[in-house]
Each structure stands twice: as C-alpha cells, then as structure tokens.
C-alpha positions in Angstrom: 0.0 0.0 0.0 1.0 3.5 -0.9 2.3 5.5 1.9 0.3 9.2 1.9 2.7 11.6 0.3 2.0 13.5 3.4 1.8 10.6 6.2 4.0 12.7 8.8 2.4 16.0 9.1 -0.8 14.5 10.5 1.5 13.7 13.2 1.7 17.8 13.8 -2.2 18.3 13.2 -2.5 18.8 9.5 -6.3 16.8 8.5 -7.9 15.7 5.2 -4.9 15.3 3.6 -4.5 11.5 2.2 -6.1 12.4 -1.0 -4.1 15.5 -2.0 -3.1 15.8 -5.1 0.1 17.6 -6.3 -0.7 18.6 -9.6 -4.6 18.5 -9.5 -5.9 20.9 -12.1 -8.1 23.3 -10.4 -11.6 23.8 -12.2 -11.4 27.4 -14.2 -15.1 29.0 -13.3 -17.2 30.2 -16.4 -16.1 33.9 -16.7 -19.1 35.6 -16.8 -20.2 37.6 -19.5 -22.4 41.3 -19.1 -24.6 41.2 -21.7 -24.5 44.6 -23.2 -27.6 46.2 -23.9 -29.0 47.0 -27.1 -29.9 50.5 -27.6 -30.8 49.4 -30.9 -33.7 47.4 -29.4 -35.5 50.1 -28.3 -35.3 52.4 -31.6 -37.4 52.5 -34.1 -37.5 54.1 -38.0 -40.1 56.9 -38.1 -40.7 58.7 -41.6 -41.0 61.8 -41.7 -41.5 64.7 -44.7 -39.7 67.8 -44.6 -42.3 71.2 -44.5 -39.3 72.9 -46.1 -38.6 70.7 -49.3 -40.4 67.9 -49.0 -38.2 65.4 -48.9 -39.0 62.1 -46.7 -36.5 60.8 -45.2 -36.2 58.3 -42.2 -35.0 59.6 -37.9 -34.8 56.8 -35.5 -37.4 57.2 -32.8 -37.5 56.1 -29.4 -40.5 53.2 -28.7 -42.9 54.2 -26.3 -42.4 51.5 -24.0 -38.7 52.7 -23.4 -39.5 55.5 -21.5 -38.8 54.3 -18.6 -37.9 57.3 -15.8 -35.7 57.1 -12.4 -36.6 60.9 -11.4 -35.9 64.0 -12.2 -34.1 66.6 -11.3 -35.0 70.2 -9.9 -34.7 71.9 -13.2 -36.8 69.3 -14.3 -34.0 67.2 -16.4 -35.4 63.8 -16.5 -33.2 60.4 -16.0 -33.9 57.7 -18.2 -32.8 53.8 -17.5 -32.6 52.2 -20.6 -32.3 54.8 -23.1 -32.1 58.9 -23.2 -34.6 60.4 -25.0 -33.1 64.1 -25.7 -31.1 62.0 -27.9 -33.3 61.9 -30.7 -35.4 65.4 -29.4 -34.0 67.1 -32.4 -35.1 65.5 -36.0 -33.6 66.9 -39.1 -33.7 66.9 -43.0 -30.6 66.5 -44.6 -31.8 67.6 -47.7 -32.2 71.1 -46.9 -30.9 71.4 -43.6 -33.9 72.2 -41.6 -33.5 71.0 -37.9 -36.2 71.5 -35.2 -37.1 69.3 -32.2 -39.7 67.2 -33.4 -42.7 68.9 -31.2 -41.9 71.9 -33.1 -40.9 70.1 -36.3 -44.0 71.0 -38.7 -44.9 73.8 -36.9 -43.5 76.5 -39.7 -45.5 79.3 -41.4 -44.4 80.3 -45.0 -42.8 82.9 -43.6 -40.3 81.1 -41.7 -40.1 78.4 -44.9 -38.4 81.0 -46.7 -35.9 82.0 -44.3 -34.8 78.7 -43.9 -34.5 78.4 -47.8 -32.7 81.7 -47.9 -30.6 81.4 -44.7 -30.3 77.8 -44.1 -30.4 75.7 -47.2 -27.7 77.6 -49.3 -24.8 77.1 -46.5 -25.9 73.1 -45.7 -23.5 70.9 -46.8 -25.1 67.4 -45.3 -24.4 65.3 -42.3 -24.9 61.8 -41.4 -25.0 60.5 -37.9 -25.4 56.9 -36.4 -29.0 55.8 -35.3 -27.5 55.0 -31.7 -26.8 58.5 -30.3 -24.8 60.2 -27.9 -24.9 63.6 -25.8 -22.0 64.8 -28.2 -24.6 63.8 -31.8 -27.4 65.6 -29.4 -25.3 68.7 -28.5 -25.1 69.3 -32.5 -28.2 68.8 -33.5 -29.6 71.2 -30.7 -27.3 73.7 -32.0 -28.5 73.1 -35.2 -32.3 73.4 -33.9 -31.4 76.8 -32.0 -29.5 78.3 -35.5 -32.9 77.4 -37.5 -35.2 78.9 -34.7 -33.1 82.1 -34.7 -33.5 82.0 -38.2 -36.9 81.7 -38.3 -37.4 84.7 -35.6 -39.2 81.6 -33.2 -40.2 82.8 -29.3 -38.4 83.0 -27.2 -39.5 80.4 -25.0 -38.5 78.2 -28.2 -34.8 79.3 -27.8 -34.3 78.9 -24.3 -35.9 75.2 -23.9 -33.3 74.4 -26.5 -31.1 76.3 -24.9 -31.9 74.5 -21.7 -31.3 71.2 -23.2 -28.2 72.1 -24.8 -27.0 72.7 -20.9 -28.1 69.2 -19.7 -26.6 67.6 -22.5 -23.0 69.3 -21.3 -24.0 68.3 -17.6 -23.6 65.2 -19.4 -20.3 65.2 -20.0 -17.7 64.1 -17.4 -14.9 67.0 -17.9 -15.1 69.2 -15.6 -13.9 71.9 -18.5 -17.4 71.7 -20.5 -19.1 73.1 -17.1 -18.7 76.7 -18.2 -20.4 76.0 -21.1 -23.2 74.0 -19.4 -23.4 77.4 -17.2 -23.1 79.6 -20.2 -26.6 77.5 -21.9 -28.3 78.0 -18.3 -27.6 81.8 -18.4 -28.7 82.0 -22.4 -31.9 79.9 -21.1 -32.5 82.1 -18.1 -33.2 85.4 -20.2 -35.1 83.5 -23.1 -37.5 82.1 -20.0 -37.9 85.5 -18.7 -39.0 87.3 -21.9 -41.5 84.5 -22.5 -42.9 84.9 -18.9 -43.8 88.7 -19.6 -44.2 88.5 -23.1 -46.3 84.9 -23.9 -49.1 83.0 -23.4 -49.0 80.1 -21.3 -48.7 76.7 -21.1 -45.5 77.0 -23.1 -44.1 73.6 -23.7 -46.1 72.2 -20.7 -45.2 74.4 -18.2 -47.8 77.5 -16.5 -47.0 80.4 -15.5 -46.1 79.0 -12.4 -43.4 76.3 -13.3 -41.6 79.2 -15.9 -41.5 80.8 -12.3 -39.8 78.5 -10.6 -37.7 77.4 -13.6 -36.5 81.1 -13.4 -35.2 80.6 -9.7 -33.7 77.4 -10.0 -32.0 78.7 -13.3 -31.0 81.6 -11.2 -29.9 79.4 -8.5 -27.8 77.0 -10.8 -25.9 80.6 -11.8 -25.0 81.0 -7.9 -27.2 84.2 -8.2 -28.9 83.5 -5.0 -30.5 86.6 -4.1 -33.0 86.4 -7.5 -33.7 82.6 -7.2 -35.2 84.0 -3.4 -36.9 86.4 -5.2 -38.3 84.3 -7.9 -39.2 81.3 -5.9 -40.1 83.6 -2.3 -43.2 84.5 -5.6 -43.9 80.9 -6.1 -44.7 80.2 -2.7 -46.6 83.3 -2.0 -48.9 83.1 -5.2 -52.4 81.9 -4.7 -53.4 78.5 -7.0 -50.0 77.4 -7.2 -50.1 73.2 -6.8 -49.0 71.8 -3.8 -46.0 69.8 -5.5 -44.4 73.1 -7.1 -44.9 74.8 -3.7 -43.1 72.0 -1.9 -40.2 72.0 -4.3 -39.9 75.5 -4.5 -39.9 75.6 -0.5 -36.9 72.8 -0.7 -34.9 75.0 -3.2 -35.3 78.0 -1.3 -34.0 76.4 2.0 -30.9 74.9 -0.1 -29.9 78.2 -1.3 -30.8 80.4 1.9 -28.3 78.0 3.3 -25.5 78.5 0.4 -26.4 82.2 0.4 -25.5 82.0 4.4 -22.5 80.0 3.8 -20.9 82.6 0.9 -21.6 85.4 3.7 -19.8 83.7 5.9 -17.2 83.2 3.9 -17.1 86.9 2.3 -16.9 87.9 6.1 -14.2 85.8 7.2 -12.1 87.0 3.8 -12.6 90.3 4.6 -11.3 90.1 8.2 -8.2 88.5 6.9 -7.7 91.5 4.8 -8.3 93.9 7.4 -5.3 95.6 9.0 -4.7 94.4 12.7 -4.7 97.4 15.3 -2.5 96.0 17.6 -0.3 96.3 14.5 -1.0 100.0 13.6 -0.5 100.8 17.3 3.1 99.2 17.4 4.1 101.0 14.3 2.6 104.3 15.7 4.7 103.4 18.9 7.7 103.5 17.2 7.6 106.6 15.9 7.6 110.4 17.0 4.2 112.1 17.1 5.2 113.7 13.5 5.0 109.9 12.4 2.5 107.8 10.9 0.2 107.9 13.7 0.6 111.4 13.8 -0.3 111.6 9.7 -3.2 109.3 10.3 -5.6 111.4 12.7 -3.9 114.6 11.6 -6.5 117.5 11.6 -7.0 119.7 9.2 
C-alpha cells in the first residue's frame, strides 16, 4: 500500500490530507459575460416629410415602451434607464438642412419656410450620424435646432428650452472643463424664460405660468445668483393657486440656497477680516515713531 505523500504532518495536526493531489488541475469557473444592452432594441425608424422641401427621409425614434424614468431633477432634467430620450429630441432633414425638435418640427408658417431656404439651405452641406446616439450627436443637433429657430425669428420660449437642453446635455459630460459651457446654456436659457414669462401665453411647452417661475429661480440658482432665485421662488410660494408639488419644491430650493447664500456670507466675512489691518499692528508702528510719524499723519487735523 502507498504510503500518503503526506503521512507525517498529520503527526503535527494537518487533516484531510490523504487524497491530496500535487498537480490537481483546479476547475477554471465560467467567466461571466455582461450582456451589453441594445440601444438598438429600443429604436425604431419613423418617416417623416420635410415642411421645407419635402423630402421624406427616415429619424430613429424612441419606442414608447422605453420611457422608462428614475426621477428627475429640480430643473426638471429627466433620468432615463434604458435609453435617453433628448437623444433623438431634435429630428432633421438633410436635404435642406432644416432642424427643429420634433414637437416643433412641422410647426412653420411660410414665412419662416423662406428663411430657412434663404438662410439655411444655401450654406448646408449634409451630415450623417449613427442611429445609436450620444450627448455629443445631441449637443449638435440642438445647435443646429437653436441656428434654424433664430432664423426663423421663433419665441423666445422656443430658444431657451433648446437652450436648456443644450445645458443638460454638457452636464452630461464628465470634464469638468465643458461646465462653463453647461453654465453659459443656463444663463442664455434664463433670459429666453424671462422674456416668454412677460411676453407669452402660457402653457408653453407644458409648463404655467407657475413652473416658468420656478424654472427662473432654480436657473438663477444654478448661476449662484442666490439673491434672485429668493426672489423668484419667495413669488412661487406666495402666489395663490400654485399646486402643492411646485410649492413644496420650491420651498426645498429656497431652503438649499438660503443656506448657500448664508455659507458665501460667511465666507465673504471671514475673507474680509483676513484683509483687514490688525490694530495691535498699527499701534506698534505708531509706537515706534515720533508724534510727526504715521500715527501722527493718520488722525492729523486739518
């Protein structure tokens, strides 16, 4: 009988040990593959004809079942799970150039049709981009949209939603160095929002009177221009017939900011003391000098 390769060292305590195997090749575990989702899946061909030259060409569309949201944030951004929708917001001819979010798409008088021809059409050269989309494809083609509605003379509440969504797709991005742009869009959004509040009728793509209000503060408030988001939103919560929900996140906003707003003061006070000349300093120097001296020069009477 075979003596255990390993007989003595039970002697010292070492168990289960008569069946060990030297070179016993140890059972490689499945790796185990993430399967990758398929944006594809969710994206469907939609045809569309162009109001400008009317050419039909093809935009892939998001299927309705995809929406599927995980909140949203308080200058009402949305978060998607499976697939962002501001992707394909923005549909465009690439005959002719013509680019407008698709709510606003065939929405063109003949008036604006000829600008477009005149303004738009002669400079287009064409542009292809992949179905599956990315904030980069979506930061174009809103830029595109906001050229053709400046064009067209559009409202202003037209520009600064694009404008809006221009931001959140750089808020996207994860430089750091594309956040002055982002804040750049907000500030461009802020003063399109305000004109439209004086200036047009609501609902203006889905928002009253009183979300544009609050919209304004938080845009404000994004811009670390605290003492008009108070303002704006301090006039949300005091305005009769505002819903419950915009009240309660207006009241949250205004308690984050009152508390930033007190934070900066603090911090503009405390800078300002450290800048501030020490007297027991002065009154040394004074000390060391005649009464002709500084001291003397400081309080010297006319």
């Amino acid at each position: 009988m075979d003596k255990n390769l390993f007989e003595e060292l039970k002697e010292i305590g070492f168990k289960n040990i008569d069946d060990l195997d030297i070179y016993k090749k140890e059972l490689k575990e499945e790796p185990v593959i993430e399967k990758k989702t398929n944006i594809q899946t969710y994206l469907y061909d939609r045809t569309v004809v162009c109001p400008i030259c009317g050419e039909t060409f093809k935009t892939p569309s998001v299927k309705s079942s995809a929406y599927k949201t995980t909140g949203k944030e308080s200058d009402f951004y949305i978060n998607y799970s499976l697939i962002n929708p501001y992707f394909y917001d923005v549909w465009l001819c690439n005959t002719c150039g013509y680019t407008a979010m698709k709510v606003d798409f065939d929405k063109i008088t003949q008036a604006e049709r000829r600008l477009i021809l005149e303004n738009i059409t002669p400079q287009w050269t064409g542009r292809k981009y992949p179905n599956v989309r990315d904030e980069n494809h979506a930061i174009e083609r809103y830029k595109l949209a906001l050229l053709n509605y400046i064009v067209r003379k559009s409202k202003n509440s037209t520009k600064a939603i694009t404008c809006l969504k221009i931001a959140w797709m750089y808020r996207l991005k994860p430089e750091e160095n594309f956040r002055p742009l982002e804040l750049k869009f907000i500030e461009e959004a802020l003063t399109g929002f305000k004109e439209a509040y004086y200036n047009e009728v609501f609902p203006i793509y889905g928002m009253d009177k009183y979300a544009t209000m609050y919209l304004i503060g938080e845009l404000y408030h994004r811009i670390n221009d605290y003492d008009n988001a108070l303002i704006w939103l301090s006039n949300v919560l005091t305005t009769p017939g505002v819903k419950a929900s915009l009240k309660e996140l207006a009241r949250d906003q205004k308690d984050i900011i009152s508390i930033k707003k007190k934070q900066q003061e603090n911090t503009e006070n405390t800078e300002t003391k450290d800048n501030e000349p020490l007297v027991e300093d002065l009154s040394y120097e004074a000390s060391s000098k005649n009464k002709k001296g500084l001291f003397g020069k400081l309080f010297k009477r006319s």
